[in-house]
Phi, psi and omega in degrees: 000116170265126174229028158318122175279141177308308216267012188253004188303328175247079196266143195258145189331160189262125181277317194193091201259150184240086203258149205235089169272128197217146162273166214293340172223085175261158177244071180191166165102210186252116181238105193258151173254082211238167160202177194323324196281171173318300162338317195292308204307295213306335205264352181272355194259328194273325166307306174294332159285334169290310186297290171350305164312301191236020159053060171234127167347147173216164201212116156277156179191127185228128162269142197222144201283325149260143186302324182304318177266340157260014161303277199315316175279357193264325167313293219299298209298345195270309166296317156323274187303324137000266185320297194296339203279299196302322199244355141209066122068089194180082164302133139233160193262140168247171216184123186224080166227158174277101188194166186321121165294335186289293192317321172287337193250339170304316172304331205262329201257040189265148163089353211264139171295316175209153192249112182251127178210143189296148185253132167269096157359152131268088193269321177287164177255011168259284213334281190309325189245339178265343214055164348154117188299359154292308157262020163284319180295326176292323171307329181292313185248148187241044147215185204270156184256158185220093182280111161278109162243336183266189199267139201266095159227055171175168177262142190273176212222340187216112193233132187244127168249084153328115192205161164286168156278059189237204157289313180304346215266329160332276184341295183273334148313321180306311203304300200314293182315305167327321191259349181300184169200347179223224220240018133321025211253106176244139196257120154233119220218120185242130164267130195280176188270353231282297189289331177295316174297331170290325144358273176291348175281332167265025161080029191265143169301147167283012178289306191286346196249325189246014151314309180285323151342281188295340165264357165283338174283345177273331169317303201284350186269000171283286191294359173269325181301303192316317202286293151011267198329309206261012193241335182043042146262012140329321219243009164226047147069033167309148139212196226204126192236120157253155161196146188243169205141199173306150137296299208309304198292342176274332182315303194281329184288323171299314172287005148279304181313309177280002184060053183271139173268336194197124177279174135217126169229175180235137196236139152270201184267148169226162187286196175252343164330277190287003140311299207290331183262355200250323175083215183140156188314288202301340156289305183310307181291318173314326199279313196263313214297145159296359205269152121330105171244129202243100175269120203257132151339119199252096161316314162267009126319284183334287197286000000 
């Protein structure tokens, strides 16, 4: 059984490989959640590279509605770590069972530094108003996920950091780098129009809406440099993009503009209420973005 994905076929030489010996429930590393489909594979493989990368355990683990379908997937999962051993030296324990999906994976993943699961069609009439178990999992858990679509052949070289002007935005600049490997790092912060609509509503010129315009853009292009600087990713050629508009939509046109292998942003936990009835970048981006996303848990958003 080959479950090589086509498009890994060329994996790029190992710079500095690492191999990750883990006992059967360690509470660290990298945990990926896969099954059979392409998708699974790409998110077991883009996992090994990231553990592979930064010298962390890696853990596969597919849950199944039956005892009989996790025999079968614990083969798959077994031949999978086989291949990631063979082709860039990257052990993993794998764990295959049949059980409540929320409760299993709230379990496997305590203690785990980042969580990777393959991104999933809204194929179901639950898929669509509950959402997508990528996004059901950011309502479970409070570390970062890591939603996989594209094909994991290479680490990633081109990172778009979605960001606020707050504090959290340090944080997520760390991460963006942290996953980066080249030099290829855009910082991006989009301004809505919200004060601009109030403006013309009280009848102000346009001389005056974009006089203000231009001084929210030099304020943000200060506090963003600041924020690089102070994150000290200056020295991996980070730099800083505004824009204004939609988020999502400038989100996804940047990250398109930028050829991004991988966006990152930050969410606080939300119900499934306010998913379904409020939506937010981060649902918009699970759904569209071309890109890899890696969402990190904000405690202060959160509070």
């Amino acid at each position: 059984m080959d479950i090589t994905s086509s498009e890994q076929l060329e994996l790029e030489p190992i710079r500095s490989p690492s191999v990750a010996t883990a006992p059967p429930v360690p509470s660290d590393g990298v945990l990926a959640f896969i099954d059979s489909t392409s998708g699974g594979i790409n998110a077991a493989w883009r996992a090994a590279l990231v553990a592979r990368d930064h010298g962390r355990p890696l853990h596969l683990v597919s849950i199944q509605s039956h005892a009989s379908d996790a025999a079968a997937a614990k083969a798959l999962l077994q031949e999978l770590a086989l291949q990631l051993e063979t082709r860039i030296q990257v052990r993993a324990s794998t764990t295959a069972v049949a059980s409540d999906m929320r409760e299993c994976v709230t379990a496997l993943a305590a203690g785990k530094d980042l969580v990777v699961v393959p991104r999933q069609p809204s194929e179901s009439w639950a898929d669509k108003v509950l959402g997508t178990l990528p996004e059901r999992m950011l309502r479970w858990l409070a570390i970062p996920l890591l939603v996989v679509r594209r094909p994991a052949n290479a680490s990633y070289r081109r990172v778009l950091a979605s960001v606020k002007l707050d504090a959290d935005a340090e944080r997520q600049i760390g991460a963006a780098r942290f996953m980066a490997r080249g030099q290829a790092l855009r910082v991006f912060h989009v301004l809505e129009p919200g004060a601009e609509g109030s403006l013309r509503l009280a009848d102000v010129s346009d001389l005056t809406v974009s006089l203000h315009r231009q001084r929210r853009l030099e304020r943000a292009h200060l506090e963003i440099e600041a924020l690089i600087d102070r994150a000290g990713a200056r020295g991996a050629g980070a730099s800083g993009l505004i824009a204004f508009g939609h988020v999502s939509r400038r989100v996804l046109d940047a990250a398109r503009g930028h050829n991004a292998q991988l966006i990152v942003i930050g969410s606080g936990r939300r119900s499934a209420f306010g998913d379904v009835f409020c939506g937010g970048l981060v649902q918009d981006l699970v759904r569209e973005a071309e890109a890899d996303l890696l969402v990190l848990p904000l405690r202060q958003r959160e509070a």
